[in-house]
C-alpha positions in Angstrom: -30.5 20.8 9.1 -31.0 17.9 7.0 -29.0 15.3 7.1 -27.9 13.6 3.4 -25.9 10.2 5.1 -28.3 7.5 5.0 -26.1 5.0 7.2 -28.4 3.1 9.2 -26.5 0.5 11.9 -26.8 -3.4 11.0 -26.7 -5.8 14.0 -23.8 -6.8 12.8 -22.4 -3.1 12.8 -23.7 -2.8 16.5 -21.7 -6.4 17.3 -19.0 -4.9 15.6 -18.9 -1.5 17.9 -19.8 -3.9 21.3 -17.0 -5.9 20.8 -14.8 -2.7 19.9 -15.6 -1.1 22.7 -15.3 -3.5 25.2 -11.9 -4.0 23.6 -11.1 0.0 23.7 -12.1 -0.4 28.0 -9.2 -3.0 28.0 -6.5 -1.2 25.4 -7.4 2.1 27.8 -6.7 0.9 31.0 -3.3 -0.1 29.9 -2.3 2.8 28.4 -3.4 4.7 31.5 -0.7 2.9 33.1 2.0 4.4 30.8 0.9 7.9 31.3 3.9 9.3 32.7 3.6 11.0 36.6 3.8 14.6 35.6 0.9 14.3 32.9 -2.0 14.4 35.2 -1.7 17.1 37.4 -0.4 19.1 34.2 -3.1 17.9 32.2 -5.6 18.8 35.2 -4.6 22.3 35.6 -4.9 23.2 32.3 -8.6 22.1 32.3 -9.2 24.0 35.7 -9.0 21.0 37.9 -5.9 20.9 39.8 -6.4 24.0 42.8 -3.3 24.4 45.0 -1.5 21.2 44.1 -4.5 19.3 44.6 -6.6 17.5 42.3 -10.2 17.9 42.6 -12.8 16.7 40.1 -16.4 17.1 40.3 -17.7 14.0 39.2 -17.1 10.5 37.8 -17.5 11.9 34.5 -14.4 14.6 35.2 -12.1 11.6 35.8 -12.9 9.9 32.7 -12.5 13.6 30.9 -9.3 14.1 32.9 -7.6 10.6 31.4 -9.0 11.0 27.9 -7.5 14.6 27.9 -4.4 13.0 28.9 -4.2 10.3 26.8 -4.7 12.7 23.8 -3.8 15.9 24.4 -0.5 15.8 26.4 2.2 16.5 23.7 5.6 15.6 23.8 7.5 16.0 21.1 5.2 15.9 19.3 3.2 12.7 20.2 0.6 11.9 22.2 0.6 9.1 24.8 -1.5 7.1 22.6 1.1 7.3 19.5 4.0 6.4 22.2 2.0 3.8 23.5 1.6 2.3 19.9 5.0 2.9 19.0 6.0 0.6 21.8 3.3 -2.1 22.0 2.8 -2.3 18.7 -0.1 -5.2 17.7 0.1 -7.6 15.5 -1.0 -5.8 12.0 -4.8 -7.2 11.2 -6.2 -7.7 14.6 -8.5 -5.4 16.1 -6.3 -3.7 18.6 -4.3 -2.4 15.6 -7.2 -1.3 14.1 -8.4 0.2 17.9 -4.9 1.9 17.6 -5.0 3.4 14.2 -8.5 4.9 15.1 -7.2 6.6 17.5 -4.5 8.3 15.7 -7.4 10.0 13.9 -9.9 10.5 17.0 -11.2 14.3 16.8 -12.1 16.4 19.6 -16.0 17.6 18.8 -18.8 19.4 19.1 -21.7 17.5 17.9 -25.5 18.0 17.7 -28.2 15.8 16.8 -30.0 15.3 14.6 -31.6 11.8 14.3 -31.7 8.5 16.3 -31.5 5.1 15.9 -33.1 3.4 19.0 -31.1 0.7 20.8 -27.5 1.8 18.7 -26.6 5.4 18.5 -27.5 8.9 16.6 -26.6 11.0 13.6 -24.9 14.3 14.4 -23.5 17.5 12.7 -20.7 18.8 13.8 -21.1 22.1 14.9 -18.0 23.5 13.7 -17.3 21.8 10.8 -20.6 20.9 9.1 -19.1 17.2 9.0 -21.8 14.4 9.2 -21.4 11.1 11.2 -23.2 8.2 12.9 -22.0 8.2 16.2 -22.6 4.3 17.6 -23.3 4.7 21.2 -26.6 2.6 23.0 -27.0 6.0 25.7 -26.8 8.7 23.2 -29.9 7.4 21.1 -31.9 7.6 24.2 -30.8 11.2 24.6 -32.8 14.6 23.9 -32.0 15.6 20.2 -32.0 19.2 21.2 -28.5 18.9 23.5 -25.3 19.8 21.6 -22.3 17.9 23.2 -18.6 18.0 23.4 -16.7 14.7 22.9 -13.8 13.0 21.5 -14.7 11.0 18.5 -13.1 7.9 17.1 -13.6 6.9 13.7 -15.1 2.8 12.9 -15.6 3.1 9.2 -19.3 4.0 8.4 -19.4 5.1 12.1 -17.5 6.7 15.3 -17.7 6.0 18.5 -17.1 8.3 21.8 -14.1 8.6 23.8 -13.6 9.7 27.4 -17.1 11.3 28.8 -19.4 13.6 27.0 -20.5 16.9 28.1 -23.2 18.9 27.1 -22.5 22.9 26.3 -25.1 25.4 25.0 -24.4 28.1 23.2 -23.3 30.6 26.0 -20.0 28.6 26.7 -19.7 27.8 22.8 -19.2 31.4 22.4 -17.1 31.8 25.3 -14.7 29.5 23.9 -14.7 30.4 20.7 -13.5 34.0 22.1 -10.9 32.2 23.8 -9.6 30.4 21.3 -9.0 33.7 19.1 -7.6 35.4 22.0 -4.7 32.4 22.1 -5.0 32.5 18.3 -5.8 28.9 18.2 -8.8 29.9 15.8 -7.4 31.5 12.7 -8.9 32.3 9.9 -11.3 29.8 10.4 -9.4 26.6 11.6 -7.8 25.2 14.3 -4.1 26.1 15.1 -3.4 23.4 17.6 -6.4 20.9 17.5 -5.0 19.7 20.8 -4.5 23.2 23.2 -8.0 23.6 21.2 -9.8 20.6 22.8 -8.2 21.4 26.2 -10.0 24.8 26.5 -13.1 23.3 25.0 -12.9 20.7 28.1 -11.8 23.8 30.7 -14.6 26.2 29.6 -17.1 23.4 29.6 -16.4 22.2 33.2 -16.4 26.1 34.4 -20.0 26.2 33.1 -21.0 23.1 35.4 -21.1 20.7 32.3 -20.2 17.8 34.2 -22.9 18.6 36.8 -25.4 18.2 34.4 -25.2 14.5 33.7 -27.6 11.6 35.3 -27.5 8.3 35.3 -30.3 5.3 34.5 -29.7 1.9 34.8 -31.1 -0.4 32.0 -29.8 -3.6 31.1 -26.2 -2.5 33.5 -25.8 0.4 30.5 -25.3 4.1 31.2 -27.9 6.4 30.0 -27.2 9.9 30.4 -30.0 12.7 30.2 -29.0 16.6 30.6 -30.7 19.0 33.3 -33.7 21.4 32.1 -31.1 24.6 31.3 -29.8 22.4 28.3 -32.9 21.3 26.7 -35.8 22.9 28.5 -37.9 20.4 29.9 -37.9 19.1 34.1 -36.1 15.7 33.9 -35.9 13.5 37.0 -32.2 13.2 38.1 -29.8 11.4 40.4 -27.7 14.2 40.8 -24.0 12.9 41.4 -22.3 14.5 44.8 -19.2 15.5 45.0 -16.1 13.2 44.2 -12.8 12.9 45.0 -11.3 9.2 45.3 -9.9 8.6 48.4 -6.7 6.8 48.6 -7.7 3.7 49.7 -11.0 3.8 47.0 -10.4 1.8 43.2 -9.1 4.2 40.8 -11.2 5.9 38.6 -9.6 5.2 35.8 -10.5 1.7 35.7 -7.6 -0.2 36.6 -8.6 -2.0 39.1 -5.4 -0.4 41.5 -6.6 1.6 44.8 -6.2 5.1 43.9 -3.2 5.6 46.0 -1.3 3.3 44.2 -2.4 4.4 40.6 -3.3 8.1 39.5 -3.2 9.1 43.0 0.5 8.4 43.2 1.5 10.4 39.8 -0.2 13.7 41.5 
């Protein structure tokens, strides 16, 4: 499928989404704080990750999924932790963390495939659903295989996006598996969305049940994270440092990046 944007990245447009993101690391670790003690294990067991009281994630990549999932997609009454979190640290209108903020409001839950890549800044994708183009700035993702679709939250810059919590790769086994899901719980109707955020929740569940998360390997360059996907995604033996099993301990830094041991951070809300 063709693609008819023509947005290519400046430097100034890759400064831009550096500085943005290093800002979004900062804005996120304080609003992890605010998540509220019940979120987490609520949020974990509706994406299949909380077994017999206990949280258990996979990987380093299924914390960052876990917080992003709760973050956006744990509702109540009828905002997200990212709109309460706005509501009561509101920035000072003009700066960038208000801009950060209002980007969020509008972040959308995706599944993306590429198309084309712009080395050393990011990618153009279709989204797979919606037939929506967009320039997704991200320094790992235009090092990746153009034949991997992926599942991600997307956060909107302007001329470009940029990803939120961890991506995962899918194929179109689980795609149709969730799409069946979806109809079952009559969050697909008619062709849209009922509830885009019960909707991104069984995108993240089904994906994680299909070892997603497993599939992701890491290469340092330059201290940046390059991910690559396993052969069953894109059909070719890639060499991998597969990730073992993880589970913070209590006395281990939180992996949600706030610099507490997990015991006294996430660890103590579950």
């Amino acid at each position: 499928m063709p693609l008819t944007s023509t947005f290519i990245p400046s430097p100034a447009d890759v400064e831009r989404y550096a500085r943005l993101r290093g800002l979004a690391r900062d804005l996120n670790h304080r609003i992890v704080q605010t998540i509220p003690r019940e979120a987490i294990p609520q949020v974990a067991e509706a994406i299949g990750r909380l077994h017999g009281g206990v949280l258990v994630l996979g990987s380093e990549d299924e914390s960052s999924v876990l917080m992003d999932c709760c973050l956006f997609d744990w509702i109540r009454e009828g905002k997200n932790i990212i709109e309460k979190y706005a509501e009561n640290h509101p920035p000072a209108p003009g700066t960038e963390e208000h801009e950060l903020l209002e980007a969020y409001r509008q972040a959308k839950y995706r599944i993306v495939v590429p198309q084309s890549r712009v080395p050393g800044a990011g990618a153009h994708f279709v989204d797979l659903l919606s037939g929506e183009e967009l320039f997704i700035m991200d320094v790992g993702l235009s090092h990746n295989p153009l034949d991997v679709a992926y599942a991600t939250r997307t956060i909107p810059l302007g001329q470009f996006w940029m990803t939120g919590g961890a991506g995962l790769p899918t194929g179109t086994e689980a795609i149709k598996i969730v799409m069946d899901r979806l109809s079952k719980q009559r969050l697909l109707e008619e062709g849209r969305f009922t509830d885009p955020h019960k909707v991104a929740l069984v995108f993240v569940r089904t994906l994680l049940e299909s070892g997603a998360s497993q599939h992701v390997a890491y290469e340092t360059v330059e201290n940046q994270r390059q991910q690559e996907f396993h052969s069953k995604f894109h059909g070719a033996d890639v060499p991998q440092q597969k990730m073992s099993a993880y589970a913070p301990a209590r006395n281990s830094p939180c992996p949600c990046g706030s610099g507490k041991r997990y015991k006294r951070c996430c660890g103590a809300r579950v």
